[in-house]
C-alpha positions in Angstrom: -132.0 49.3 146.8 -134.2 48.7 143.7 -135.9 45.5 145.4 -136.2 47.2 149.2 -137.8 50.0 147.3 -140.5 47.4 145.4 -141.0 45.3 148.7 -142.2 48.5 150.5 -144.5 49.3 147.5 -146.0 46.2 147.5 -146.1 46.1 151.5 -148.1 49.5 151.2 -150.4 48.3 148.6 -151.2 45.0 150.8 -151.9 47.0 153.8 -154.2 49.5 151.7 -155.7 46.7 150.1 -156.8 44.9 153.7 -158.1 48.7 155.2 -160.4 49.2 152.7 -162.2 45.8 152.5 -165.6 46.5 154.0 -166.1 44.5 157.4 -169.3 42.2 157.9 -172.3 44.1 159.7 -172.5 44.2 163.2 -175.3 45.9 163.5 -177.7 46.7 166.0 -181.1 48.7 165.9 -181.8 51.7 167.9 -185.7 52.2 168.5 -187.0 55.0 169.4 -191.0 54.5 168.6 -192.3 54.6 172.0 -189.1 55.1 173.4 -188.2 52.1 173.2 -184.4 52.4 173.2 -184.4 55.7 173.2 -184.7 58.6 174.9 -185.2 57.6 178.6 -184.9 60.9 179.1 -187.2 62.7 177.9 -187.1 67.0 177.5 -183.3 67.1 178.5 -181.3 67.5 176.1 -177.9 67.3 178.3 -179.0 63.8 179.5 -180.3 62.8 175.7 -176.8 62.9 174.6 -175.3 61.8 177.7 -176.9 58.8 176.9 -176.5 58.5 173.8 -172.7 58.5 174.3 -172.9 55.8 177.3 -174.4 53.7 174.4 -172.1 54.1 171.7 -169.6 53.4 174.0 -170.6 50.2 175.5 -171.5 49.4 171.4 -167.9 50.3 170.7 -166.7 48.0 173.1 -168.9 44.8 171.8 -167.5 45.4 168.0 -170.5 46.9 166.8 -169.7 48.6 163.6 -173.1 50.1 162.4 -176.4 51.1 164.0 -180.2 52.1 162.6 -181.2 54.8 164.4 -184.7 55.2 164.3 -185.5 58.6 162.8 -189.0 59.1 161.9 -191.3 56.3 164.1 -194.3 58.0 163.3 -194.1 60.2 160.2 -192.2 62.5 162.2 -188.3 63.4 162.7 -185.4 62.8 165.0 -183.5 65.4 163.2 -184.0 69.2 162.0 -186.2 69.1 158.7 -188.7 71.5 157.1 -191.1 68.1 156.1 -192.1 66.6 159.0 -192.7 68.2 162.7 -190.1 66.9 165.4 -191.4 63.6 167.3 -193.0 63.8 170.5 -190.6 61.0 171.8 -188.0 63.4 172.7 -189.6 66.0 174.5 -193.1 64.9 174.7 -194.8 67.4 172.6 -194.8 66.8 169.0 -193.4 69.2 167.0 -191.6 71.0 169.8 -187.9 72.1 169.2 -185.6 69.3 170.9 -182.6 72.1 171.9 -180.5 69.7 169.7 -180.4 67.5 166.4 -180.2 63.9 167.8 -179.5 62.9 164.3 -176.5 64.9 163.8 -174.9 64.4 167.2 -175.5 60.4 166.8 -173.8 60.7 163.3 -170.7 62.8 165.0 -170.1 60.6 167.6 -170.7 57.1 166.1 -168.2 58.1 163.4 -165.5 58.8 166.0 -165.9 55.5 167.1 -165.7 54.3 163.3 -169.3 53.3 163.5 -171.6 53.8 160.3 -175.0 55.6 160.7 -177.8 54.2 159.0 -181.1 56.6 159.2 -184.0 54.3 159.8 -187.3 55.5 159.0 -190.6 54.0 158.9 -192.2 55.2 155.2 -196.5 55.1 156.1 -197.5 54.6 160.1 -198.6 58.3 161.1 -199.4 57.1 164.7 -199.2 54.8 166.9 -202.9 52.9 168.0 -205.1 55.6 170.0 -203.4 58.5 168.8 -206.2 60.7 167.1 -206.1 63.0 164.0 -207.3 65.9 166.3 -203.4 65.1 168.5 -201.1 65.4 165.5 -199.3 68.9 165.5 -201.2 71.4 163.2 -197.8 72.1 161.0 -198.3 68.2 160.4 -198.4 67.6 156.7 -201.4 64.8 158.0 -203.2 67.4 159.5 -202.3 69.7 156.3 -203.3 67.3 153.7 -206.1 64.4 155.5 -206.7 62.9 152.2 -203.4 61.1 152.9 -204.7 59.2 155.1 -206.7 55.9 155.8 -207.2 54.5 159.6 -207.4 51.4 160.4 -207.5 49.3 164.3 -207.3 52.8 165.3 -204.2 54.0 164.2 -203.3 56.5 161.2 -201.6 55.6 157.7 -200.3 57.0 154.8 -201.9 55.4 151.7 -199.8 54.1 150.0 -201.7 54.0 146.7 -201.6 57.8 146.4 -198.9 60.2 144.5 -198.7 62.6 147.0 -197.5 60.0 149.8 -194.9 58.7 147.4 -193.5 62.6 146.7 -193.8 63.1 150.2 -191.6 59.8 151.1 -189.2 61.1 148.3 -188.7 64.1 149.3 -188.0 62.9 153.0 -185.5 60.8 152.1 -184.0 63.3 149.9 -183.4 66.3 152.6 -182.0 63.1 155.1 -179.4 62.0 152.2 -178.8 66.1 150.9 -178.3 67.4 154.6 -176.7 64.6 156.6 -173.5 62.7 156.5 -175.2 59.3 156.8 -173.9 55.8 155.8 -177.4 54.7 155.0 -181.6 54.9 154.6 -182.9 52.0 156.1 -186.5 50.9 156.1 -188.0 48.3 158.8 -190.9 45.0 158.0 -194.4 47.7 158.0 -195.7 48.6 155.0 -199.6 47.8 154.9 -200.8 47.7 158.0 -201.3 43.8 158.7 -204.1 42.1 158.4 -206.0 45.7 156.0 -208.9 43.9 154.7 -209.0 43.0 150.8 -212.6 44.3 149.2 -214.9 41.0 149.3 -214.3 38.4 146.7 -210.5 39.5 146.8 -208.0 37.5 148.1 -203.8 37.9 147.8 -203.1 37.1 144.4 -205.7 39.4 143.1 -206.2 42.2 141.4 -206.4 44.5 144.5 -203.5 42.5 146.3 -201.5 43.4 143.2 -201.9 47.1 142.8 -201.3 47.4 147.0 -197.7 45.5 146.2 -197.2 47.9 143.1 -197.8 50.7 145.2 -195.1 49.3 147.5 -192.9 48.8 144.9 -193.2 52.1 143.2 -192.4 53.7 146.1 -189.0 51.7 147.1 -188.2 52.1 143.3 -188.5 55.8 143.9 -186.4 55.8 146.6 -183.9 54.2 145.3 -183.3 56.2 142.0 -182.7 59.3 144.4 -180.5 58.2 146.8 -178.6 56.8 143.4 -179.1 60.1 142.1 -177.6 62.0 144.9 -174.8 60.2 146.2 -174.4 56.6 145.3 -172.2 55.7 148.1 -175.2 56.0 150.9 -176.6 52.3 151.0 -180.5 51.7 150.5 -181.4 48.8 153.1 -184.6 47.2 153.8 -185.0 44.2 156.7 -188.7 42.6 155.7 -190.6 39.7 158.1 -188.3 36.7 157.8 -190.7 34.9 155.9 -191.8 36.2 151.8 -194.1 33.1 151.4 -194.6 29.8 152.8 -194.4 26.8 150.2 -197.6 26.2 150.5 -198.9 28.6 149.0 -195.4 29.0 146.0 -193.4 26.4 145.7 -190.7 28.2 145.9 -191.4 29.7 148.8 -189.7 28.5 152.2 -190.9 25.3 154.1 -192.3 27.5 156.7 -196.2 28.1 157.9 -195.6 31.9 159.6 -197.0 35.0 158.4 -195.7 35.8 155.3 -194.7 39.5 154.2 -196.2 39.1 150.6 -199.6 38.9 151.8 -199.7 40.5 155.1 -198.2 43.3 154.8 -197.8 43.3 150.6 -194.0 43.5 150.8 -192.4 41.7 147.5 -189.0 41.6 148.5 -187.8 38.8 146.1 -188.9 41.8 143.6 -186.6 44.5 145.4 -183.9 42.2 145.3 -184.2 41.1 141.6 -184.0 44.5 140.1 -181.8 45.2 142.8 -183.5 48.6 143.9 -182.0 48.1 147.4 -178.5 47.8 148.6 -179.1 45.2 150.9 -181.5 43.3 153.1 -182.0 42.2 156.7 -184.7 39.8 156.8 -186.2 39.3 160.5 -185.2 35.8 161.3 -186.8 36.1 164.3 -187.0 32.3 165.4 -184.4 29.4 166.7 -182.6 26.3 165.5 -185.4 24.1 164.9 -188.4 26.2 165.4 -191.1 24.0 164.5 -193.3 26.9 161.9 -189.7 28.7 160.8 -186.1 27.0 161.5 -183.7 29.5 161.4 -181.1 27.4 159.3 -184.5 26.8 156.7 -184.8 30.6 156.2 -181.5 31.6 156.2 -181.0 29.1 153.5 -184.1 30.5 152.0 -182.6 34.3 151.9 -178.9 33.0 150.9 -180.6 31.4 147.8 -182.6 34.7 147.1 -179.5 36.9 146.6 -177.3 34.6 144.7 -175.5 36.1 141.6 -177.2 38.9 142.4 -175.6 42.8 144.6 -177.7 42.5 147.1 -175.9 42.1 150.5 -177.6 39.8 153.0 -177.7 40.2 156.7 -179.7 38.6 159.3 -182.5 40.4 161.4 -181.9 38.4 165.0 -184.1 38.8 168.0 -182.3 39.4 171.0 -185.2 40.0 172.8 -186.5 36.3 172.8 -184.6 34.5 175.2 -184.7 31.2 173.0 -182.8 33.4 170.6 -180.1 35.2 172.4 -178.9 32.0 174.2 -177.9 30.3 171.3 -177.2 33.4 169.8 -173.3 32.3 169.0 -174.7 28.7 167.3 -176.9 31.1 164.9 -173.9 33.2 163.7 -171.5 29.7 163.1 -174.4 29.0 161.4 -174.3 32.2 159.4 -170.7 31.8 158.6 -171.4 28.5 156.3 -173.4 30.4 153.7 -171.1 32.7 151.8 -174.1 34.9 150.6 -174.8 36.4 154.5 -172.9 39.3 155.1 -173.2 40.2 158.8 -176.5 40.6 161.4 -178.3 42.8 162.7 -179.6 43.0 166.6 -183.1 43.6 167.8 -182.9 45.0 170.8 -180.5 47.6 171.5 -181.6 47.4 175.3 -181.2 43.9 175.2 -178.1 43.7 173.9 -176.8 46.2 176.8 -179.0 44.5 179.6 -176.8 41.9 178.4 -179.8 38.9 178.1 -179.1 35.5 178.5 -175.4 37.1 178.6 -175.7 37.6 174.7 -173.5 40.8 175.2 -170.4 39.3 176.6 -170.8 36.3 174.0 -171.0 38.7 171.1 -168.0 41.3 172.7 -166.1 37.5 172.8 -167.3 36.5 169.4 -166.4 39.7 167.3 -162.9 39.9 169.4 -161.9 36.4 168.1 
């Protein structure tokens, strides 16, 4: 009686032990600047979720375990706050009350489904290119403080440089990880505008260079001390250009020649990583097997090396939207699986993925089922 009693112990302990190791990511990005992914239907609520559903189910279905959903595109909100005015993409007047708090319902039903909810928010870009000052909502915190602001190709940023956008990022992030039962904060590759022009006789490893990937720094820093702060199990993720530097310009950059995120858009995430301020990263591998300026196997490589001995989890940023990509979308994640460092992937697009492209959906629903 003695051993059936300790082989059911130890058969309940091995079955506990399995359930709670965490699953790779199977993730998949939800945009909703522009409406992108998200709403097509814009000023009903009833349809808004409706859809929403229809996607989470189809997602379920494919083994899709976590999504970003897009909540503040333009320095705006996808959910009820008292910082920033509601976004114009889901009724088409900024500011105006949706009837509903997409963020919320998202989080209720992806959960039923067992998928995690990752709030992805977008830390600087006020508006999109052509969008005045004079067309932001008065209750704006832009329109209530302009010093915040720099333009630049005729679009509206937060400067980064100054204390009150940092508070002001803080203090978003705080009310989202306070009032919501997310999995996650998750910021996307634009910091910097790219290509903001350095003062003349400046060039990226200057003085000027520095204090804009300071800044940056600060900021991501202070973000992650108050997610810590307030509940340690929400993960802190950020998924930079695929490329930090090309070897010729550090030698221990990767043998790459695309645009690199420490000097176009001053993004240091070998920094983040080190002092381990983030969670876990998603660089945008955007590129295929062999591509001539950035090989995918090169950079993943590149990244795998980055996060050794380190507790930073890695997963890949993949463009399903490039047709090069999604057909050899399978050969990319066998590739994945030889490095022990990567973690799981992320999908870029969440309509492409659905509109199945280059039948990347029913290889992925095959893939994650095996």
């Amino acid at each position: 009686m003695k051993i059936r009693q300790l082989l059911l112990i130890l058969l309940l302990l091995l079955t506990t032990s399995i359930s709670v190791c965490a699953q790779p990511m199977r993730g998949i990005w939800i945009s909703t600047i522009a409406n992108i992914d998200f709403p097509k239907n814009i000023g009903d609520a009833t349809l808004q979720k409706e859809e929403m559903i229809s996607y989470l189910d189809e997602l379920e279905l494919i083994g899709i375990n976590t999504v970003m959903f897009q909540v503040r595109p333009t320095a705006d909100a996808l959910y009820e706050s008292k910082i920033n005015p509601y976004s114009n993409v889901l009724t088409g007047i900024q500011g105006k009350d949706p009837g509903y708090d997409p963020l919320e319902f998202i989080i209720e039903e992806a959960h039923k489904r067992d998928i995690d909810v990752h709030a992805w928010l977008n830390p600087y870009r006020v508006s999109k290119c052509g969008t005045k000052f004079e067309d932001l909502v008065a209750s704006h915190p832009a329109r209530l403080n302009p010093n915040m602001l720099f333009e630049f190709e005729d679009a509206l940023y937060y400067n980064p440089e100054l204390e009150i956008v940092k508070v002001h990022i803080q203090n978003t992030v705080e009310e989202l990880v306070r009032n919501y039962d997310i999995d996650g904060i998750h910021f996307d590759d634009y910091f910097y505008p790219a290509g903001y022009p350095l003062p003349d006789g400046e060039n990226g490893d200057g003085k000027i260079a520095d204090q804009r990937r300071y800044h940056v720094n600060d900021m991501v820093k202070r973000v992650s001390e108050i997610i810590r702060e307030i509940d340690d199990d929400i993960d802190f993720g950020i998924s930079p250009m695929g490329i930090w530097k090309n070897d010729l310009y550090d030698i221990t950059g990767s043998t790459t020649s695309g645009g690199q995120a420490y000097y176009d858009v001053y993004a240091d995430a070998r920094m983040w990583i080190k002092n381990e301020w983030i969670d876990y990263i998603v660089p945008q591998i955007y590129w295929e097997i062999g591509h001539k300026a950035a090989n995918y196997q090169t950079l993943i490589e590149w990244w795998s090396n980055e996060v050794k001995n380190n507790d930073v989890d890695l997963y890949i940023g993949q463009a399903l939207y490039k047709d090069t990509v999604a057909k050899e979308i399978i050969q990319q994640l066998e590739l994945n699986e030889k490095y022990d460092e990567i973690d799981g992937s992320v999908f870029f697009t969440l309509d492409d993925l659905l509109d199945n492209r280059q039948d990347s959906k029913e290889k992925l629903k095959e893939y994650y089922a095996n």
